[in-house]
C-alpha positions, 0 to 999 in steps of 0.5 A, a space after each residue: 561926261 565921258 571921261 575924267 573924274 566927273 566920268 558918267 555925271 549928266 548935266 546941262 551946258 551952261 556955256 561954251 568957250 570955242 577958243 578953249 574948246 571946253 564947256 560949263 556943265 552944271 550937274 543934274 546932282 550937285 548944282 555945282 558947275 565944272 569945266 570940262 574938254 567939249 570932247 569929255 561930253 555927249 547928249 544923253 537922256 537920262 539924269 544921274 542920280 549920283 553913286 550910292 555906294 564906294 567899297 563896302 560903304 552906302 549914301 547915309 551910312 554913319 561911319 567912324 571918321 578918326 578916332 571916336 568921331 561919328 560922321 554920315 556919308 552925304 554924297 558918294 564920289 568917284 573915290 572918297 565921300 562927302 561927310 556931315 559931322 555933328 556940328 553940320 560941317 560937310 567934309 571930304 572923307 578918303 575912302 581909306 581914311 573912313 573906319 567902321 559902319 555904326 549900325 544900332 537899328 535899337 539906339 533911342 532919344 528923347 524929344 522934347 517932351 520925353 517921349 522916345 524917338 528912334 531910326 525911322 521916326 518922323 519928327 520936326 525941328 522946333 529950334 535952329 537954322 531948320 526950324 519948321 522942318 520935319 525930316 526922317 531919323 537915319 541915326 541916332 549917335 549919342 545925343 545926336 539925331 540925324 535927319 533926312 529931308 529930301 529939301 535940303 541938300 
């Protein structure tokens, strides 16, 4: 995409309205699809890999959104992030509205059988919507682990 807020995402032509001169794109990135002017379109042969960073901010930063309320950057956006909260909600957060990184390379946890488990571990989910899993600590806020698997978007 050349122009417009979805400017130097790639994706593939899903379908094409001639009357309307616009085209269906489903993005390389996301899976979503947007709409956009044919003209706002060019071949290309490379796949986006998505922006990483926005301001002084990086893709799974733990950042401060409100007052004392913890969230990780999901997904960097031309001007504002996508946020996951403690309770699995995903979000849209302003770039101006997000406050300080939380950077506690030394925080811990404990698993289940007490043993202690901090950034960087490999761990697996016994319980929940991802049980089976395993996935990368990136955090550790409070009573709270937040896990990177590269299957789940």
């Amino acid at each position: 995409i050349t122009a417009g807020v979805r400017k130097d995402e790639t994706g593939h032509v899903v379908d094409v309205n001639e009357e309307e001169k616009t085209v269906t794109i489903i993005h390389d990135t996301s899976r979503n699809t947007t709409k956009v002017f044919s003209s706002d379109v060019t071949m290309c042969n490379r796949i986006s890999a998505g922006k990483e960073t926005l301001g002084n901010y990086r893709l799974y930063d733990l950042v401060m959104l409100g007052q004392g309320n913890y969230v990780v950057i999901v997904k960097v956006e031309n001007t504002s992030f996508r946020v996951l909260d403690v309770n699995g909600n995903i979000q849209t957060a302003r770039l101006q509205d997000v406050g300080r990184k939380r950077r506690n390379i030394y925080a811990t946890a404990y698993d289940n059988r007490q043993n202690q488990i901090t950034q960087g571990d490999v761990v697996s989910v016994i319980s929940g919507e991802h049980k089976g899993l395993k996935g990368e600590i990136k955090h550790v806020q409070k009573s709270y682990i937040y896990l990177y698997n590269r299957q789940i978007n």
